[in-house]
C-alpha positions in Angstrom: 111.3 78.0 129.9 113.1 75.1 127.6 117.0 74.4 128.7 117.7 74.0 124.9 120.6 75.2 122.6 119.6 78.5 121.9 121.6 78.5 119.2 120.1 75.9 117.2 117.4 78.0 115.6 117.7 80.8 117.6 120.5 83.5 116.5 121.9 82.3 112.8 126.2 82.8 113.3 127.9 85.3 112.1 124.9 88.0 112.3 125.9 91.4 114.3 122.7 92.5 115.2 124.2 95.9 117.3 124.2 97.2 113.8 120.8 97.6 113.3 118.1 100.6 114.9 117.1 100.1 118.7 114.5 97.0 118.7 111.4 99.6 119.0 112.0 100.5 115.5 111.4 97.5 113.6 108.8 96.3 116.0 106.9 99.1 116.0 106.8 99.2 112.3 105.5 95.5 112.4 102.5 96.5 115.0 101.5 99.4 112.8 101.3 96.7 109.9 99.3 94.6 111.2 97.0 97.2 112.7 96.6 98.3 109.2 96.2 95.0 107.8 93.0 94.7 110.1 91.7 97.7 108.8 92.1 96.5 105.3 89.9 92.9 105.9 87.6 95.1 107.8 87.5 97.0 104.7 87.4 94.4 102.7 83.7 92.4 105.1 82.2 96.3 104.1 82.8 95.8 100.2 81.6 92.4 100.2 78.7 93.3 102.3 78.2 97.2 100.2 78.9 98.8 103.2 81.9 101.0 102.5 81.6 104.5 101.4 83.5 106.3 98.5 85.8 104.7 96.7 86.3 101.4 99.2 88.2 99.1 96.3 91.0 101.5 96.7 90.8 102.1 100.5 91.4 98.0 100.9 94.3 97.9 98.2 95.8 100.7 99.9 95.7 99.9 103.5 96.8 95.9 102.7 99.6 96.9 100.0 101.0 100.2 101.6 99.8 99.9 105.4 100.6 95.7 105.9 102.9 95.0 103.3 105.3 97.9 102.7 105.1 99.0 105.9 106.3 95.6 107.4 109.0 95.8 104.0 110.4 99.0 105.8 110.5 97.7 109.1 111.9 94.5 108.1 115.1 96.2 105.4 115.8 98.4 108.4 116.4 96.0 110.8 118.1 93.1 108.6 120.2 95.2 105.7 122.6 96.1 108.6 122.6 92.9 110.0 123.2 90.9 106.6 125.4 93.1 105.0 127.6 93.4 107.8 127.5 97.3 107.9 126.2 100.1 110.0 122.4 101.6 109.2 122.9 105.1 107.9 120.6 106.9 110.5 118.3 105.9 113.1 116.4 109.1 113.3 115.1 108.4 109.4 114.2 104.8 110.1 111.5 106.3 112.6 110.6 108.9 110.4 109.7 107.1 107.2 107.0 105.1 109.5 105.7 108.1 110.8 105.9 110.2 106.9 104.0 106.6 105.2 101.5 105.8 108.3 100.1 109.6 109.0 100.0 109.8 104.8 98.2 106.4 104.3 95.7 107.2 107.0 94.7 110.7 105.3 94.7 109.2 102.2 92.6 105.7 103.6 90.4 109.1 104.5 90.1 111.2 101.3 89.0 108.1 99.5 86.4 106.9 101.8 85.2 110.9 102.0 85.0 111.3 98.3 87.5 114.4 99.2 89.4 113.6 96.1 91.8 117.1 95.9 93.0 116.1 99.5 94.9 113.0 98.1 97.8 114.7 96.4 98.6 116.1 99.5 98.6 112.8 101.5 100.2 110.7 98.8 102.6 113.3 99.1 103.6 112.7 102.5 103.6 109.3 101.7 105.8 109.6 98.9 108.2 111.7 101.3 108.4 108.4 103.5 108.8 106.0 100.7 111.7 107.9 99.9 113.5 108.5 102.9 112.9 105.0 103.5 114.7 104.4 100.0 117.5 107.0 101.0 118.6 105.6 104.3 118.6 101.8 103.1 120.3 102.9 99.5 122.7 104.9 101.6 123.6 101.8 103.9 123.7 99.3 101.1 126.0 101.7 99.6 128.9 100.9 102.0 128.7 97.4 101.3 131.4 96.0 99.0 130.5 93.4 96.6 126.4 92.6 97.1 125.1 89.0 97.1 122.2 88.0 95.3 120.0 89.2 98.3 121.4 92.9 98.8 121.2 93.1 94.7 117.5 92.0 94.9 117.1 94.8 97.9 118.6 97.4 95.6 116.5 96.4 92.1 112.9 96.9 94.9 114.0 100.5 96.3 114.4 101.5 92.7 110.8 100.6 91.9 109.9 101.8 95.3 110.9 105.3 93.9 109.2 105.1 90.6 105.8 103.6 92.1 105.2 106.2 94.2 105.8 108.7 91.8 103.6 107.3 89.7 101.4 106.8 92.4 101.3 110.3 93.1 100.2 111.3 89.6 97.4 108.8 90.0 95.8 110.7 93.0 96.7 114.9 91.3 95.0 113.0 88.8 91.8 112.1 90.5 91.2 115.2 91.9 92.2 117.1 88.7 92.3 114.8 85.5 95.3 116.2 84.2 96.6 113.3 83.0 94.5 113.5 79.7 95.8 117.0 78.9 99.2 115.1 78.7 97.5 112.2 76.4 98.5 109.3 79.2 95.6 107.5 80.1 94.8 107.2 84.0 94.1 103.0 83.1 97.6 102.6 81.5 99.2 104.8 84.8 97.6 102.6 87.2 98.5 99.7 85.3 102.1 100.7 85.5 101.7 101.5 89.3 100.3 98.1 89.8 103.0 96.3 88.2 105.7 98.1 89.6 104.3 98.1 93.3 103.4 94.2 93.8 105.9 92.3 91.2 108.8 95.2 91.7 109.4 96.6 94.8 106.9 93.7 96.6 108.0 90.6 94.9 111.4 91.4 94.4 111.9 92.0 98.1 110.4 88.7 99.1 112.7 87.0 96.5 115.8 88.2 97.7 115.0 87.7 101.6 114.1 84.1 101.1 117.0 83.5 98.6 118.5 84.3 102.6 116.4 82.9 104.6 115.5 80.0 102.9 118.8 78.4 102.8 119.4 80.0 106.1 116.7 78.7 108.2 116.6 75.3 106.4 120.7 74.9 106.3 120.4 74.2 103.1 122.6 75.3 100.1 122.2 76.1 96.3 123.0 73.3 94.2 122.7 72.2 90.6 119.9 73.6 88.5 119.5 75.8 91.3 121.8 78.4 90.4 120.3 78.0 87.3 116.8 78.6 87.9 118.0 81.9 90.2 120.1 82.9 87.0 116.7 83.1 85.3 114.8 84.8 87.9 117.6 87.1 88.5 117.5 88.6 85.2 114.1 87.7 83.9 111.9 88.7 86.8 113.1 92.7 87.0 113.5 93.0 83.4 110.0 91.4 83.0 108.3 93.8 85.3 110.0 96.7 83.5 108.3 95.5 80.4 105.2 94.6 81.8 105.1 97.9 83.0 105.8 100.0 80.3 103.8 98.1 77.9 101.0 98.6 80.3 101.9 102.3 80.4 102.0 103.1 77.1 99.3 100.3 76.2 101.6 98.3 74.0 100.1 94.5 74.1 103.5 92.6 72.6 105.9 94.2 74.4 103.4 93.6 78.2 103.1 89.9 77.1 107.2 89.3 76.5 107.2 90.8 80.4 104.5 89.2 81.4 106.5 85.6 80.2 109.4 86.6 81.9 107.6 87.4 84.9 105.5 84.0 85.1 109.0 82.3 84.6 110.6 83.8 87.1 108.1 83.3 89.9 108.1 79.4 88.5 111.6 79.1 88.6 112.3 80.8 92.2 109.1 78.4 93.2 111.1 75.3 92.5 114.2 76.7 94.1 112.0 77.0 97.4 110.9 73.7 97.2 114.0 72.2 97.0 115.3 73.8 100.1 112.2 73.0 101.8 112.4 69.5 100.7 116.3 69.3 101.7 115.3 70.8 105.2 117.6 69.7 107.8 116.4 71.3 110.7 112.8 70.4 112.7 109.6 72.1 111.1 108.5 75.6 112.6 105.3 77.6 111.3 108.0 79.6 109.5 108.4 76.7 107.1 104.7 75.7 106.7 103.8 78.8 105.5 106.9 78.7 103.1 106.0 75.6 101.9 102.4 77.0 101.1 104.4 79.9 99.4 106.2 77.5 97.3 102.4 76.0 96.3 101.0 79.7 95.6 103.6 80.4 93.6 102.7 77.9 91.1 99.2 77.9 91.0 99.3 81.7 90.8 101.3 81.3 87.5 98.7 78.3 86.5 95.4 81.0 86.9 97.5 84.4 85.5 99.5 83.0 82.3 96.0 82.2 80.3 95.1 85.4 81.1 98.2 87.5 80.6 99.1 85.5 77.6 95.9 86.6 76.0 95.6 90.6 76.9 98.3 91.3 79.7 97.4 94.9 79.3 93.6 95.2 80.4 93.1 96.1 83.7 91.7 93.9 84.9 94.3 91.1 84.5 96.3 93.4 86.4 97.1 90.0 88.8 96.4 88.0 86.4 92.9 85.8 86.3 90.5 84.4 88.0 91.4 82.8 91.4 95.3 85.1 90.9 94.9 87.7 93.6 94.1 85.8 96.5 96.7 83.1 95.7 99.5 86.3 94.6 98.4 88.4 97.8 97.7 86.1 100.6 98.9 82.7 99.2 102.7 84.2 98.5 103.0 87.6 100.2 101.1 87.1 102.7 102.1 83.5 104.1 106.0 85.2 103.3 105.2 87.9 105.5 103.2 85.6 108.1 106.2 83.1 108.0 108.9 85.6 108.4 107.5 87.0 111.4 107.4 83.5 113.1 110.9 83.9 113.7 111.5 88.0 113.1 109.3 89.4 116.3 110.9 86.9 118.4 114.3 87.5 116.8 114.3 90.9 118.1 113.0 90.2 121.2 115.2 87.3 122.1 118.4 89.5 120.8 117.3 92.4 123.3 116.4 90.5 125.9 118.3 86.8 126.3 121.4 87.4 123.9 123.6 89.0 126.7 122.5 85.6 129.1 123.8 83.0 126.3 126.3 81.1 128.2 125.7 82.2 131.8 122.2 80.7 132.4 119.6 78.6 130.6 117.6 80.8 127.7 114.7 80.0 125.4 115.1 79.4 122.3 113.6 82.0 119.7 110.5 79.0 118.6 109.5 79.0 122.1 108.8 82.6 122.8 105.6 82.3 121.0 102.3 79.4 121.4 102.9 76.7 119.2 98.9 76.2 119.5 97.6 79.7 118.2 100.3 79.2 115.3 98.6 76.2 114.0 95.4 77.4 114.6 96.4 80.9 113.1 98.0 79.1 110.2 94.4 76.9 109.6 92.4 80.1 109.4 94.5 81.5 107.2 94.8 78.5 104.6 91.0 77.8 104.7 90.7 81.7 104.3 92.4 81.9 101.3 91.3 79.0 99.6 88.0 79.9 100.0 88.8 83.6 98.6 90.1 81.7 95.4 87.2 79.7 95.3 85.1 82.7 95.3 87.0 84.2 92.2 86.9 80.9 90.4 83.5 80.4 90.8 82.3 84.0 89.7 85.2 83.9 86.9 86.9 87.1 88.5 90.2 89.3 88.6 90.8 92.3 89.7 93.0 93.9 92.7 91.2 93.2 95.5 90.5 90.2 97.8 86.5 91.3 98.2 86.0 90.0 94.7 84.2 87.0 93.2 80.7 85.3 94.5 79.9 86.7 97.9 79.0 83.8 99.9 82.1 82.3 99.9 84.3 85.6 99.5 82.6 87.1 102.6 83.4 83.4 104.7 86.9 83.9 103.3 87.3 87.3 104.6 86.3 86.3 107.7 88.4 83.3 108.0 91.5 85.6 106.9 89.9 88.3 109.2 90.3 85.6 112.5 94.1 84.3 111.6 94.9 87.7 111.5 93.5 88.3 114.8 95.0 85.0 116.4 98.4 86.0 114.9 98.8 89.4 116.4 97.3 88.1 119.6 100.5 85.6 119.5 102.5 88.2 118.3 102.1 90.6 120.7 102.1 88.2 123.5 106.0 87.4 122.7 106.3 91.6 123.2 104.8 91.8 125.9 105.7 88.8 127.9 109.4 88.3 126.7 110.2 92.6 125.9 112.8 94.1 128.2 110.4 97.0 128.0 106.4 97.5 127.8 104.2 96.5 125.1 103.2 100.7 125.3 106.6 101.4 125.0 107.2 99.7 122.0 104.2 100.6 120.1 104.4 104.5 120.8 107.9 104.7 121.8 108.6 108.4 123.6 105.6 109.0 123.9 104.5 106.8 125.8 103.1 107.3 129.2 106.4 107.5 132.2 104.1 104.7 134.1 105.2 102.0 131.1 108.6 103.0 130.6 110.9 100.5 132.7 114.7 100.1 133.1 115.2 98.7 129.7 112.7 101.1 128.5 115.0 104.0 129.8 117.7 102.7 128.0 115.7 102.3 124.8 114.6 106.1 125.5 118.3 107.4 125.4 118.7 105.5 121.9 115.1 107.2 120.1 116.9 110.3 121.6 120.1 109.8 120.2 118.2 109.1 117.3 116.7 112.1 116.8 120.0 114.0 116.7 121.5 111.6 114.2 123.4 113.6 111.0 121.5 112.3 108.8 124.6 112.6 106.2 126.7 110.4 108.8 126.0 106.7 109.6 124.6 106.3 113.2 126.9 105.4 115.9 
């Protein structure tokens, strides 16, 4: 292992991590992602190829929005609100619930869709919806001890309030598909999903990613705000969730003006927060990691995405399918920003965890890794390759056939199906790196982590015992009582 200062990469100062859930929690959240997110590309080869039964557009959306990105969203608030904020999570026990409530619900409604069993899915987006919420409840609840919220915690409060009004939406949408009630009301099912759309990628989504890199992009580059900075995240912080609310409800209710003065505000913000990016990337004082590569292709994505969506949005913001924006928009909003965000963070987030659990409590008494050298440097490049090419290729595909839509199995099949595929591999090479740091560097096993107690006796070690006592004392947190 490298004799290096741990501390110059590894553990940012002035972070108590004892505040947040056992390891297991987050981690395991972050393995069920990206399982899911395999599921979804696999998904995604069948549409391309018109091999995927039932309704498969809405089987990929779901298992990449809800299983990879949310999912890794939950795991991710839980861990770091604490952590940032300075406070104590409200309860363990709901942190592992919510996974458990969204996961078992997504699967059964992955299911329904695929079957064509379309009365099944008010049940499952039910459950889901149960999750989402306790998710909302126990983060809301810890946020709420915090005094005076930065521009990060006030981001992380604007998402779990569209967190709660997507899924209820999103709930209507499936009663709706196995009942068509929605017409009785005079609400179209278009202008619903519309609305659920908006509110799930550019609200609870985007806003989440612009308040964690408003943190870790000045924390990880040791960098400040400065100049037309503050600025430019004045205009983001008002424009972008007052933009989505408008964008929304003109969507909803099918209004045209008042979706294109959201849909301005919107493209403005995500312009505006791009430059800020940039300028901490370029003002980086600390050695490049695949953490900041895949930022700087964020800060890239970010701009072309508004270059392909504001024709489009600026013309008919309300048809469905400009729900992204235009051609070339959802592989550069989905992959090109949330995804390389997503990808990025977990460069240093996995090993984080890891590092904290196992190597904190050595700091000082004998040489330690740093957190950049618990993973291979070579499968993050190679990783990061595939998943460039990937995408471009994907927005090739939807330039080239002129499409929009939802989905990344859209636009002319040669080079969407290559795309896939490409994506498809860099997802593979990143979990195989991802999972090596867990179960190389993980005080306990890789089982342990992934089904926590219930795993098999065989993989549960001395640090796994440990970890066992805390899911227990999980379980018998008051859930009207922070956690001890």
């Amino acid at each position: 292992m490298a004799n290096r200062d741990p501390t110059m990469g590894a553990v940012p100062g002035g972070l108590d991590t004892a505040q947040g859930p056992p390891m297991t929690v987050p981690l395991r959240h972050f393995l069920v992602g990206l399982a899911l997110l395999g599921g979804a590309l696999l998904v995604g080869i069948g549409l391309i190829v018109d091999a995927v039964p039932g309704l498969g557009g809405l089987v990929h959306v779901h298992l990449f929005l809800v299983g990879w990105v949310c999912v890794t969203i939950m795991g991710a608030m839980t861990q770091f609100v604490p952590v940032w904020s300075g406070t104590t999570l409200h309860s363990r026990g709901l942190a592992s619930a919510q996974l458990a409530l969204v996961g078992g619900g997504l699967i059964g409604f992955a299911a329904a869709l695929a079957l064509g069993r379309l009365p099944w899915l008010a049940g499952f987006g039910a459950v889901m919806l149960v999750g989402f919420w306790t998710f909302v409840y126990n983060v809301g609840r810890t946020l709420a001890t915090v005094d005076g919220f930065d521009v990060t915690e006030r981001h992380f409060a604007v998402a779990l309030g569209f967190f709660v009004l997507l899924t209820g939406l999103g709930v209507l949408l499936a009663v709706d598909l196995g009942s068509g009630f929605l017409a009785g009301l005079g609400i179209s099912h278009a202008g619903v999903r519309g609305a659920h759309v908006t509110l799930a990628v550019f609200g609870a989504v985007l806003t989440t990613i612009y308040g964690a890199l408003y943190q870790l992009g000045t924390m990880f580059t040791q960098t400040e705000l400065h100049g037309v900075d503050h600025r430019l995240r004045a205009v983001e912080e008002v424009g972008h969730p007052v933009g989505v609310v408008a964008l929304a409800a003109g969507r909803l209710v099918g209004a045209t003006p008042l979706a294109r003065v959201g849909a301005v505000l919107v493209l403005l913000a995500a312009l505006g927060f791009g430059v800020v990016l940039a300028r901490r990337l370029s003002e980086m004082r600390v050695e490049r990691t695949p953490m900041h590569t895949r930022y700087a292709v964020v800060a890239l994505a970010l701009g072309a995405w508004v270059a392909t969506a504001a024709p489009a949005w600026l013309r008919s913001p309300a048809a469905p399918e400009h729900a992204l924006g235009g051609a070339g928009s959802a592989p550069l909003l989905l992959l090109g920003v949330v995804g390389f965000v997503i990808f990025g963070t977990l460069y240093h987030i996995v090993p984080f965890v890891v590092w904290v659990e196992r190597y904190s409590d050595r700091l000082g008494f004998e040489a330690v890794p740093m957190i950049d050298d618990l993973y291979d440097d070579r499968l993050a490049a190679a990783d990061g390759a595939l998943l460039f090419a990937g995408t471009a290729l994907l927005v090739t595909a939807d330039l080239l056939a002129g499409a929009s839509g939802t989905t990344l199995a859209g636009g002319a099949p040669g080079p969407a199906l290559v795309g896939v595929s490409l994506v498809t591999l860099g997802v593979a090479v990143f979990a195989a790196n991802a999972v090596s740091v867990i179960r190389r560097h993980s005080p306990g096993t890789l089982a342990r982590v992934a089904l926590g107690r219930f795993a098999p006796r065989r993989a549960v070690g001395e640090y796994a015992d440990r970890a066992d006592a805390d899911d227990g004392a999980d379980a018998d947190d008051n859930c009207g009582e922070a956690s001890p």
